[in-house]
SEDREN-847487 format. One line per field, with one value per residue (C-alpha): residue number from 1; residue in one letter; x, y, z. Coordinates in steps of 0.001 Angstrom, whole numbers, plus 524288, in hexadecimal, padded with zeros to 5 digits. Example, Ala and Ser with C-alpha at 12.3 -4.5 7.8 and 13.67 -1.06 7.14 Angstrom:
BEGIN
num [1	2]
residu [A	S]
east [8300C	83566]
north [7EE6C	7FBDC]
up [81E78	81BE4]
***
This chain:
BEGIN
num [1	2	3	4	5	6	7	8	9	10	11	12	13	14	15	16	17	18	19	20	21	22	23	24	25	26	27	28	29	30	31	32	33	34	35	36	37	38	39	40	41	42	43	44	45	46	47	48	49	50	51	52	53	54	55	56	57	58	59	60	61	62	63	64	65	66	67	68	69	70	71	72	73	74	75	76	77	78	79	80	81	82	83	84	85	86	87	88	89	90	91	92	93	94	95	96	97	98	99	100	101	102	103	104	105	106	107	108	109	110	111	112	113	114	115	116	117	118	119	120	121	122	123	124	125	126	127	128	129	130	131	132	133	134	135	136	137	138	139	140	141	142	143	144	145	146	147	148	149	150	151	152	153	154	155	156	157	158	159	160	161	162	163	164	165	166	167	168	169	170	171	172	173	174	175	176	177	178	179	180	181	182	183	184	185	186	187	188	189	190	191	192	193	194	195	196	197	198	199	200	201	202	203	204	205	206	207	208	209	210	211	212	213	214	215	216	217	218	219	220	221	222	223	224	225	226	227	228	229]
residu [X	X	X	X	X	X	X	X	X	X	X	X	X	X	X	X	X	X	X	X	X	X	X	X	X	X	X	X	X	X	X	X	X	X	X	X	X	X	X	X	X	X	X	X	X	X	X	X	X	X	X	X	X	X	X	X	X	X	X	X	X	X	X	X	X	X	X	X	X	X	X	X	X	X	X	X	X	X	X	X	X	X	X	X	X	X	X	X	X	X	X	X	X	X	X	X	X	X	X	X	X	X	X	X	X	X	X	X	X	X	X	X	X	X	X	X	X	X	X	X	X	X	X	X	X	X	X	X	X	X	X	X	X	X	X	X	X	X	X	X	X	X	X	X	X	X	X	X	X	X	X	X	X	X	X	X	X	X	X	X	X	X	X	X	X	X	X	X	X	X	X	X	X	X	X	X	X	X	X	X	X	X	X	X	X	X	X	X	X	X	X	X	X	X	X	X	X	X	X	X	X	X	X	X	X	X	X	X	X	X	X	X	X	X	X	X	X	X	X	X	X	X	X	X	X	X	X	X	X]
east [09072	08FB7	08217	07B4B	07121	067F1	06EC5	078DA	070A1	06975	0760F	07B40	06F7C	06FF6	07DD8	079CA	0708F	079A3	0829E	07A42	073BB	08211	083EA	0789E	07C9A	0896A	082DA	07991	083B6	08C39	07EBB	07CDB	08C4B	089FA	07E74	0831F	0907B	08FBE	0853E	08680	086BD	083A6	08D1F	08E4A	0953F	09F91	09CFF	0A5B0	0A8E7	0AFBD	0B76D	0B626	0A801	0A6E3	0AA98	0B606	0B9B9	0C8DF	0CA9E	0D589	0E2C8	0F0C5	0F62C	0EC03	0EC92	0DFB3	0DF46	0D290	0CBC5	0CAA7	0BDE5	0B80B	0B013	0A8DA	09FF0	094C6	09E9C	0ABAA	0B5B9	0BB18	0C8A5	0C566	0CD22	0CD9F	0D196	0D10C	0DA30	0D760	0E178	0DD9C	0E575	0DB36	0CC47	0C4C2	0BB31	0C277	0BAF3	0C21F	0BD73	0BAB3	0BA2E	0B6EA	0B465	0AE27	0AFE7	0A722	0AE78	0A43B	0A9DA	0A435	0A890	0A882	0AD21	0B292	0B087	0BC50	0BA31	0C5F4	0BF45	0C435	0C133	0B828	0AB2C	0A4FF	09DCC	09813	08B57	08665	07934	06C6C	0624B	066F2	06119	06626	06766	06C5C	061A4	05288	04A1E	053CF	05720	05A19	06581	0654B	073D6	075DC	082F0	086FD	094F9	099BB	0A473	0A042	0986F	089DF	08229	07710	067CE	06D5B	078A4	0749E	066BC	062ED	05461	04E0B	059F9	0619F	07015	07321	08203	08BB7	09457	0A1D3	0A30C	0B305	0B0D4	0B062	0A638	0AAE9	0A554	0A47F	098C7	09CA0	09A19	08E22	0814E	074A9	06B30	07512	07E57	08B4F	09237	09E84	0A3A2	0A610	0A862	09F19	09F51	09459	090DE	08802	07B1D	080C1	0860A	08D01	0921B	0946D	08D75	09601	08E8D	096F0	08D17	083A0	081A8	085AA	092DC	09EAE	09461	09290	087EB	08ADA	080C0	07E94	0756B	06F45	06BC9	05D48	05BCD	055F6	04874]
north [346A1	344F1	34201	3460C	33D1C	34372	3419B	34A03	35503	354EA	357F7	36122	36842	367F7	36C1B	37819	37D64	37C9F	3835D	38E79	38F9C	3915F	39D68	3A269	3A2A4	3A8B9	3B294	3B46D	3B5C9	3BF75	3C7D5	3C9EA	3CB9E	3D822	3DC3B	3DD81	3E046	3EF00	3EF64	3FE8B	40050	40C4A	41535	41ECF	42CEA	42A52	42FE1	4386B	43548	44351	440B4	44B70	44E29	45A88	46645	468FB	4775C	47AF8	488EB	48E6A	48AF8	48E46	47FC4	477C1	46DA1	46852	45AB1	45428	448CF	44270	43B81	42DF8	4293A	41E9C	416EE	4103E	40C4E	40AC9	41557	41C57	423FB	433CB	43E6D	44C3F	45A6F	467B9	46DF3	474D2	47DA8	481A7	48EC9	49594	49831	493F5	4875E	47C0F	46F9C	46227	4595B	44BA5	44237	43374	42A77	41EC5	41221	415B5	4239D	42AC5	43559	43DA2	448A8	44C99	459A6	45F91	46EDC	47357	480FD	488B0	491B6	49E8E	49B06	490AB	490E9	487D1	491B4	4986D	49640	49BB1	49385	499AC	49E81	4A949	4AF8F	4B417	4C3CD	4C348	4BE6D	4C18F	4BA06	4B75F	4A8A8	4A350	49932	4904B	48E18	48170	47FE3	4723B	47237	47982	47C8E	48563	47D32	482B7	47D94	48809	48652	49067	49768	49F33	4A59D	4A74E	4A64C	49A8E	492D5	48896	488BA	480F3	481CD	482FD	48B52	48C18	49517	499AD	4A27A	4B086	4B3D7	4AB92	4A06A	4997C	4940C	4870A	482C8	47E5D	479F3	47F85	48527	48DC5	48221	48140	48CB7	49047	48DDC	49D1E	4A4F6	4AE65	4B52C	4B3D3	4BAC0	4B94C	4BDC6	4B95A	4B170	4B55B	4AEF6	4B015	4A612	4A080	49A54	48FC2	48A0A	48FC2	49E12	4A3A9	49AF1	4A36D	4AE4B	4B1A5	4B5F3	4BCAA	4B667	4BBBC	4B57F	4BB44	4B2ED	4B3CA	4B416	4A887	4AB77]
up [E946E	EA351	EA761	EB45B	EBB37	EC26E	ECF3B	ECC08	EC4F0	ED09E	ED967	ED0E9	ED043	EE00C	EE02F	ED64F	EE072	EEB96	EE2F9	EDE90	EED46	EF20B	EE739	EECD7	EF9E6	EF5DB	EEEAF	EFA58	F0548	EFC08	EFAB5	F083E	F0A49	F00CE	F0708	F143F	F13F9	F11AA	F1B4B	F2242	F2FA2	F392D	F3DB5	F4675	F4941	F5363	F62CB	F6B1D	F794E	F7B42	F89F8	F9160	F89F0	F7E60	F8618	F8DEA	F9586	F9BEA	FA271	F9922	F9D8A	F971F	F9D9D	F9A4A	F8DD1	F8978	F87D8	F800A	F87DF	F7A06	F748C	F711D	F6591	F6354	F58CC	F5D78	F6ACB	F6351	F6472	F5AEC	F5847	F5C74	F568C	F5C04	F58F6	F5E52	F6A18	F76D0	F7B7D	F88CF	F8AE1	F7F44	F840A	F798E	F7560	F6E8C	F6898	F6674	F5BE7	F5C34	F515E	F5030	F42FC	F4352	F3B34	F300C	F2F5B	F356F	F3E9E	F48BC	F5034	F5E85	F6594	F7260	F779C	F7F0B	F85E1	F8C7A	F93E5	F99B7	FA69E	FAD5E	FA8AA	FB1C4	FB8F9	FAD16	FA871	F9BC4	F9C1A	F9B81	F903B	F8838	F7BD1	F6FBA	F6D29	F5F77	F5782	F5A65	F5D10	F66EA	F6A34	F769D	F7A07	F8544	F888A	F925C	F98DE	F94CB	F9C18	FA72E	FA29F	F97B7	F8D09	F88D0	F7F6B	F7955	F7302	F6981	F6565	F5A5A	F5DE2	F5174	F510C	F4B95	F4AB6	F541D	F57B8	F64BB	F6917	F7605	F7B41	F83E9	F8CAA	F8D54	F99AA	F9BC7	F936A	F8744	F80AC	F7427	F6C91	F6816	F58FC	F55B5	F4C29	F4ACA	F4022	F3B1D	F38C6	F40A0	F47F2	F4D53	F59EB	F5F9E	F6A75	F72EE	F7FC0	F8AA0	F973C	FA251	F9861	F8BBF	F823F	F769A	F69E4	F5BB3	F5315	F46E9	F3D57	F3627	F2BE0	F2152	F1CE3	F270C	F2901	F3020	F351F	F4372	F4C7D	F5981	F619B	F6F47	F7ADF	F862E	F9294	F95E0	FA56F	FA9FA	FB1F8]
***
């Protein structure tokens, strides 16, 4: 039997501490390993930079090709890869809308959208602003419509004028007495994007409803401009 003076109990008692305080630091330093590494961080939708900004207007022409300025998307400063869809053909009068679509690093994607109008004729001259109340539904609602382009983009207080309820939009106008109401939200849910006619008194326009009970209904709304005093 090997026998121990107390020397060397004593030192292998020290070197048993040192051991077990290293295990614990081990232990320790894998802890906080586990604890942070799955740590979440914020993220973010990813912004538009549309060149050219969200609404563009052409005259209608047979020669012309339409050619898309394109769009840039960033997260918090870095840019991202932007992909696109829709066509403009610039020999048909109508509205056309080109989508934008960007996805960040965590796979959260946002979406970003141009108006293209090809108008009958140039609008630039027109101007459909002004106060004008609704004759379809009593009590009768009025709209304040605010030019927000010259060349034919309005944006409206209400588009509906349904009493009690709230349904902000915009507008194109196509020239010579056409426009179209663009698609939309409100209290009603989401509605179509549609066509109407206007003239120097009034605006007209048939409401779609998209969403909820009333989903693929519409509602010929008409406006008439109150004279300002």
């Amino acid at each position: 039997m090997r026998v121990f003076n107390k020397y060397t109990v004593y030192i292998i008692s020290r070197v048993g501490k040192i051991c077990i305080l290293i295990l614990l630091m081990i232990f320790t330093s894998c802890e906080k390993w586990y604890d942070t590494k799955d740590v979440s961080h914020i993220s973010t939708y990813p912004t538009f930079e549309l060149i050219d900004g969200d609404f563009q207007s052409f005259v209608i022409s047979d020669s012309a090709e339409y050619e898309d300025p394109g769009a840039r998307a960033y997260d918090n400063g870095t840019p991202l890869s932007v992909y696109s869809s829709g066509e403009v053909d610039l020999s048909t009068v109508g509205v056309y809308f080109i989508q934008y679509y960007a996805e960040n690093q965590d796979g959260i994607y946002s979406l970003a959208e141009r108006v293209v109008s090809v108008t009958r004729n140039n609008v630039s001259s027109n101007d459909l602003s002004g106060t004008y109340e609704g004759t379809t539904y009593e009590p009768f609602v009025q709209m304040k419509v605010e030019r927000i382009d010259s060349n034919g983009l309005y944006k409206c207080s209400e588009v509906f004028g349904y009493p009690g309820t709230t349904t902000r939009g915009r507008f194109v106008d196509l020239g010579k007495n056409q426009l179209v109401l663009l698609h939309g939200d409100g209290d009603f849910g989401k509605y179509a994007s549609v066509g109407g006619t206007y003239s120097q008194s009034t605006l007209n326009w048939t409401f779609y409803l998209l969403e909820g009970y009333y989903a693929g209904a519409g509602f010929p709304v008409e406006w008439k401009k109150i004279e300002e005093e």
